[in-house]
N, C-alpha and C positions, 0 to 999 in steps of 0.2 A: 548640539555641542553646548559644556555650559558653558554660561560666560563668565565664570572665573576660571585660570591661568595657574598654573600651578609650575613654576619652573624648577628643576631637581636635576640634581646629581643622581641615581638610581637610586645607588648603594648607599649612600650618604644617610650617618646615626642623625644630622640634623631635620635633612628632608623628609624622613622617618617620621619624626617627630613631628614636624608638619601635614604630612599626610593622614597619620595614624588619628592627631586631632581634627583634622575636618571629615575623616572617614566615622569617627565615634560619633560626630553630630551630626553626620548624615549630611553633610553640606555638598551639593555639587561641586563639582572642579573636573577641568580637562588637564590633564598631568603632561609638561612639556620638558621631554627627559634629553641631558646632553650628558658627553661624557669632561670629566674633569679639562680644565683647562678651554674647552671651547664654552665653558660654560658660563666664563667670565664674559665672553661679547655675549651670550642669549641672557644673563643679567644686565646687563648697563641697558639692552634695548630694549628690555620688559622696564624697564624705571629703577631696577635697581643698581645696588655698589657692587657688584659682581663677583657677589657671593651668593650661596644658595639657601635656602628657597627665598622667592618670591613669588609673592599670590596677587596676582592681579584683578582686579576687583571693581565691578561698577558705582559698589557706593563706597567702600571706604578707602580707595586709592590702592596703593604698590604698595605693598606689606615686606620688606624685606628680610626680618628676622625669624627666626622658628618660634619667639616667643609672642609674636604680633602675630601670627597666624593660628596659635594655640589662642591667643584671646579674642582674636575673632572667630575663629570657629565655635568658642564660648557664648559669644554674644546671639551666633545665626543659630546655634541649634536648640534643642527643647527645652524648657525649663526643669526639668528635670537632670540634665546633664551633669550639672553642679560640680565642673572643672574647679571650682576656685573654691569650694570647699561650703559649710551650713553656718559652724558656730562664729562665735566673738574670734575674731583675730584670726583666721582658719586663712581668710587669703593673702594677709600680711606671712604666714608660716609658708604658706605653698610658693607664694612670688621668688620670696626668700631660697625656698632649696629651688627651683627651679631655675634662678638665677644663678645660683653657684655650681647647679651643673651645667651648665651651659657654657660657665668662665672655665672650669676649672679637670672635670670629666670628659667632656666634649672636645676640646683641643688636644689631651694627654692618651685619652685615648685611640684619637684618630692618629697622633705620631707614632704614637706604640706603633699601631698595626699598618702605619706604611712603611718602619721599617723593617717590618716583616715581610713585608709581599710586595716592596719593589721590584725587585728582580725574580718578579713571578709571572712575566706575559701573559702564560696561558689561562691564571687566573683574572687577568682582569680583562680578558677577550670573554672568557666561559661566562663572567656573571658583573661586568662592569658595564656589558652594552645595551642591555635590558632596556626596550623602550626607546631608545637613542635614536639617531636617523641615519638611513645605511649609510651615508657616505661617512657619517662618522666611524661608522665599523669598519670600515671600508680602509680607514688611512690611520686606524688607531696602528697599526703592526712598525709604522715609517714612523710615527709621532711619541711611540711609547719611551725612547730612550729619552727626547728631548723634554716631553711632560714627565717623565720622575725625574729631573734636574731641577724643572723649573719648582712642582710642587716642592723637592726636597729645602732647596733655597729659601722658598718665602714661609711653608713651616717648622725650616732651621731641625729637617729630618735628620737624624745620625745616632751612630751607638751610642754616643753619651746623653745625648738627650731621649734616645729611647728609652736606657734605663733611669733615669730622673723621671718619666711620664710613668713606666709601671710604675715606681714610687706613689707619685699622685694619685694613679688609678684606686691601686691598693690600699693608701691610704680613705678616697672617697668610699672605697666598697665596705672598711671599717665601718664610719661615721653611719652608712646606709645602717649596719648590722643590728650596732648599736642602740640605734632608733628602731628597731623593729626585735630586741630582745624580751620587748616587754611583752611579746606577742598580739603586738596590733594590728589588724588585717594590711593598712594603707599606710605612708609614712605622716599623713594630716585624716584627722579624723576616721569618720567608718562608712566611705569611700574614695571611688579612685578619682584620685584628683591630677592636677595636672604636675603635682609634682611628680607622681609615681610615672605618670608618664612621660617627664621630664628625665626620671634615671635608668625608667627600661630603655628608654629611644637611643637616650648616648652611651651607654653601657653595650650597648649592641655591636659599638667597634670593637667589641672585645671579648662577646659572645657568642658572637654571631648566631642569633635566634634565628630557630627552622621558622617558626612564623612571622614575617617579615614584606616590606610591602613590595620586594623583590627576594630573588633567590640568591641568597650569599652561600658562598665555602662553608664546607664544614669541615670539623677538623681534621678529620684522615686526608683533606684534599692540603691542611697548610704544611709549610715546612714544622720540622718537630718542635723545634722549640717555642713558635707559636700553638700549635697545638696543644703542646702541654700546660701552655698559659690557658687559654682559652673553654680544657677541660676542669683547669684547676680554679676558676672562679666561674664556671658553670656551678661545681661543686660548694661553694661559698655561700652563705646564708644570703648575702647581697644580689649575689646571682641566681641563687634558686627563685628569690623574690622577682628579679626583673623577668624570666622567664615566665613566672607564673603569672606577672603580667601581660604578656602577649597575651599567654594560649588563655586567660579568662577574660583580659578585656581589649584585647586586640581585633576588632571585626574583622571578618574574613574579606578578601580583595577579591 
């Protein structure tokens, strides 16, 4: 077993990102998967604030954020990785968009599409339990009403703030376009850095990529009007890019 700890939400665009960057540097980890909600006590007992991921770790401590484990996974893998980019100023750029997805894509997207598939049980029995431990599977059908209240409450879920998030999203998938109209392969220099992996990973609340380090919905499985978001910024210069991200630098699981 390795001895780093990798605690996640399955489905989760941040723990993605987490995993996606220790999986490119080749870094061992044992992946300890909960479902939403129980996953805030398997957070505070790994050392974290009881959110996800956290990488638990022999020499650099409890990693709690998806961006501390993208810069450690930097640090343990090969020198050739070069997550933070070659030239002058390349990781002051990537820090920069990666931090802004993180604030800003990452939360708007994840609202979007919970209030799409709240009241969707069967989907998040089919591909929320991935990895999880049975008894969690087990009492998710008795807990599922009480956990979309609680998640709705503390990420302030609702039609109005759904449609303010697609805004944001739409908005982020712009700025992505923009930056890549000039036809630059990556959005910092001439590779993939950890920006890019920064806006395929959160962008995936809203893509849902076939290639992914579990198996999410795809869109004939969402309600329609998700769906037709979901094909309609697959289709997006933003989104053709974060896809193209996976399936060229997304290592296989």
């Amino acid at each position: 077993m390795a001895a780093r700890r990798l605690v996640t939400i399955p489905i989760s665009h941040y723990c993605e990102k987490g995993r996606w960057a220790l999986d490119r540097a080749g870094v061992p980890y044992t992946e300890v998967s909960h479902l939403q909600g129980f996953h805030v006590i398997a957070s505070k007992r790994a050392g974290g604030s009881g959110t996800t991921p956290v990488l638990v770790t022999d020499d650099a401590g409890v990693l709690g954020e998806s961006a501390d484990v993208v810069a450690y996974a930097s640090g343990h893998g090969p020198p050739e990785l070069g997550l933070y980019g070659d030239g002058p100023g390349d990781r002051e750029q990537i820090v920069a968009l990666e931090r802004d997805f993180d604030d800003d894509l990452g939360p708007h997207g994840r609202l979007w599409m919970y209030q799409q598939l709240l009241h969707r049980p069967d989907l998040a029995k089919k591909y929320g339990c991935t990895g999880v431990p049975e008894w969690q599977r087990v009492a998710l059908p008795a807990f599922y009403g009480l956990m979309g209240r609680i998640i709705s409450r503390k990420l302030g879920v609702g039609a109005d703030a759904a449609r303010e998030s697609e805004k944001r999203v739409d908005a982020t998938f712009e700025r992505v376009a923009e930056r890549l109209a000039d036809g630059r392969p990556y959005l910092v220099g001439e590779r993939f850095s950890a920006a890019d992996l920064a806006f395929a990973a959160l962008a995936g609340a809203v893509l849902m990529p076939p290639r992914w380090g579990v198996p999410l919905p795809q869109p004939d499985e969402l309600p329609p009007v998700a769906a037709t978001k979901v094909r309609h910024l697959r289709e997006h210069p933003a989104g053709r890019f974060a896809l193209r991200m996976f399936e060229q630098e997304r290592p296989a699981r």
